[in-house]
N, C-alpha and C positions, 0 to 999 in steps of 0.2 A: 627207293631203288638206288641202287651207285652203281661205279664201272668199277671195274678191276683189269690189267694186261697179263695174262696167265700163259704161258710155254706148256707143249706138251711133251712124251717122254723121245718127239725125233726133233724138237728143236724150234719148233714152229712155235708163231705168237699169234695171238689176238685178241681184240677187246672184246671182254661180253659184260654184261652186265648181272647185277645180285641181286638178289628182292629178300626181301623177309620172310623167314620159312611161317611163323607168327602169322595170325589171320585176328585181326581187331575183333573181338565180342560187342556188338552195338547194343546198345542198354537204351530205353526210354524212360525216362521215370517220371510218373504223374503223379500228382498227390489226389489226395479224397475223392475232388471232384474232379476228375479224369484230368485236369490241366495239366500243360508241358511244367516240366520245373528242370528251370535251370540253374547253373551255379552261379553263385556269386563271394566275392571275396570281400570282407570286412577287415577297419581298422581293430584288433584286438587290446593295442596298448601301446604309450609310448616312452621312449626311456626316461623323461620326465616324471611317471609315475609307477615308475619300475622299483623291486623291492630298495635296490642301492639307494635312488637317488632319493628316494621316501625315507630311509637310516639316515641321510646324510641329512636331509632338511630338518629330521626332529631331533638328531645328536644322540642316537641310539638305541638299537636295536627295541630296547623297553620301552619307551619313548612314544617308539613307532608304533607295538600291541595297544598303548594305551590310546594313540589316536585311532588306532582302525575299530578301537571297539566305539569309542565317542563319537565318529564322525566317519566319512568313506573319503580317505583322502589319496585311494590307489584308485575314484574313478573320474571318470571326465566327462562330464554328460552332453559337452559340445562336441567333442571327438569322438569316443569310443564307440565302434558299430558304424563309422560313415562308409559306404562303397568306396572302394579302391578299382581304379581301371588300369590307368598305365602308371608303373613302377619303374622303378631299377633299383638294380641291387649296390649297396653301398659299403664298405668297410669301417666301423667306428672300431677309437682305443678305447681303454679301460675306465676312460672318463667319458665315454657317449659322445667326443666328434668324431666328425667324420675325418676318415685318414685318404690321402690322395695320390700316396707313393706307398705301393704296395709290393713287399717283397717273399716271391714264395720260396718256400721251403721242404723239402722233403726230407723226412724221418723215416732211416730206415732200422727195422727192429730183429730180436735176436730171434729165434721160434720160443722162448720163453718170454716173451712180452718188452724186454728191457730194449731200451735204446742204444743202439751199434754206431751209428752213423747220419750227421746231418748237414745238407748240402743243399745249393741253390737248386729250385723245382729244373728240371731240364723238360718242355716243350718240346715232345715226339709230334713229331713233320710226317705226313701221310705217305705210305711205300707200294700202296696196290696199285696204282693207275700211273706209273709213270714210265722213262725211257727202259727201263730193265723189266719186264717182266716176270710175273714169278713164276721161275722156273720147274720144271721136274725134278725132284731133287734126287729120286731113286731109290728114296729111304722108304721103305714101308712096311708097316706094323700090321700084326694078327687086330681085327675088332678087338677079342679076347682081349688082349695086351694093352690098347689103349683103353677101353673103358674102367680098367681094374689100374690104373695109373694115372688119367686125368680127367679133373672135372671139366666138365662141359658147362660154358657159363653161355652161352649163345649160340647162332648158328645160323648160315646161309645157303639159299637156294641160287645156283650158277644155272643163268637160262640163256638160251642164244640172242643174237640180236638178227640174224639173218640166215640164208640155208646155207652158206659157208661156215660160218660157227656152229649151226649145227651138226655139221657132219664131224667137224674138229671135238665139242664139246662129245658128241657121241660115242667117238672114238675111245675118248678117256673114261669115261662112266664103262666104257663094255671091258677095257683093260683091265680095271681097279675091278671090278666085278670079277671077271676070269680068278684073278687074283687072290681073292677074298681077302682085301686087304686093302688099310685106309692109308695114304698116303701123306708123309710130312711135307708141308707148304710153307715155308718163310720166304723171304723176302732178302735184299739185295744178291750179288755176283753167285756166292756160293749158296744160297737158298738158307740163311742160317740166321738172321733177323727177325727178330718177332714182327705180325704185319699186325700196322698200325693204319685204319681205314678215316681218320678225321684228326686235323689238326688238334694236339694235346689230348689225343681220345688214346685210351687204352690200348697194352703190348698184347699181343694174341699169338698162341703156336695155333696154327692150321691143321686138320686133318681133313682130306678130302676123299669122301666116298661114291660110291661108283654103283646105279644098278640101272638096268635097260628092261624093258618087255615090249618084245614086238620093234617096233620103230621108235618105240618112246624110249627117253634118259630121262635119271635122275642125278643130278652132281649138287651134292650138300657139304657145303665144309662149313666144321665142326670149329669150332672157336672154343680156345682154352688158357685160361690163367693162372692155373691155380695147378698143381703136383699131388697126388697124392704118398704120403710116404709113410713108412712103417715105425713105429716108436721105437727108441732105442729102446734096447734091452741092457739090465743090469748084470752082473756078472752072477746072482744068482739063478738066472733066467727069468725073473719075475717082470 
């Protein structure tokens, strides 16, 4: 569950909070004899006897078939298969150390696969719960319209925190309903920001839908990344 600070379409704010539309499937798994079985993580290998560093130790490639048929010298019967509990993740270079100054980078590509542009990673800062609210922005689209133009990669349930939110959250579920129409939600001054809900977590355009029965609401915004768009056409029409 997170918060978010949401405006509605006369100006008003307030914080309510999101939940996950998503409901966990809980699984048991026993084996044969009815027992609990749980999971556990093993060591599988280490870059010690990894294909490279097994090339480099016998001086190549051939070398290396001819000891793995004579002997097993990719296993380690002191290591391989020990439980593993607490870890971290680590960065090695091309030579298996570990590296300690790490620089990201983001590659951005053409819609034909090739590389356009590459630049330091930039760290999106979270925009739903802060001094700005996200506004009404006034823009709203037919369902029709948005689902025949973007995919839907996720999605939230907008629930009150108290009976003042929900008279506000109400309010806006019975409009957007009136309306039959899903609402664009971005983020900073002019509603126009993709909303970013976790430090360096993913840009999202917002749709936010709207249905009521009786005294009940429902407010689901729709989380989207991705465009869908038509292929060019050649000048044959093909």
């Amino acid at each position: 569950m997170g918060t978010i600070n949401i405006a509605n379409s006369k100006g008003r704010d307030a914080v309510v909070n999101t939940q996950s539309v998503r409901k966990a499937t809980r699984v048991r798994w026993l084996d044969e004899q009815g027992r609990q079985v749980s999971s556990a993580r093993l060591l599988k290998a280490t870059l010690a006897r990894d294909v490279a560093a097994l090339e480099k130790a016998a001086g190549g490639l051939d070398k290396l078939s001819a000891a793995l048929i004579a002997s097993d010298p990719e296993v380690d019967i002191e290591t391989f298969g020990r439980l593993l509990r607490q870890t971290s993740r680590v960065y090695v270079d091309p030579d298996g150390q570990i590296v300690h100054k790490v620089r990201h980078v983001e590659i951005v590509r053409n819609p034909d696969g090739t590389e356009r542009e590459r630049r330091p990673r930039r760290i999106a800062q979270p925009n739903t719960c802060t001094e700005t609210p996200l506004k009404w922005s006034g823009r709203l689209m037919k369902k029709g319209e948005v689902y025949n133009r973007f995919v839907f990669s996720s999605k939230m349930q907008i629930v009150h925190v108290k009976g003042l939110t929900y008279d506000f959250l109400y309010a806006m579920a019975r409009e957007l309903e009136e309306k039959d129409s899903l609402l664009l939600v971005g983020a900073g001054p002019r509603s126009n920001q993709p909303l970013v809900f976790t430090r360096g977590g993913n840009a999202y355009r917002g749709f936010l839908e709207g249905q009521t029965q009786g005294d009940r609401y429902r407010l689901v915004l729709h989380l989207s990344n991705m465009e869908l768009k038509a292929p060019a056409v050649d000048k044959a029409g093909q």
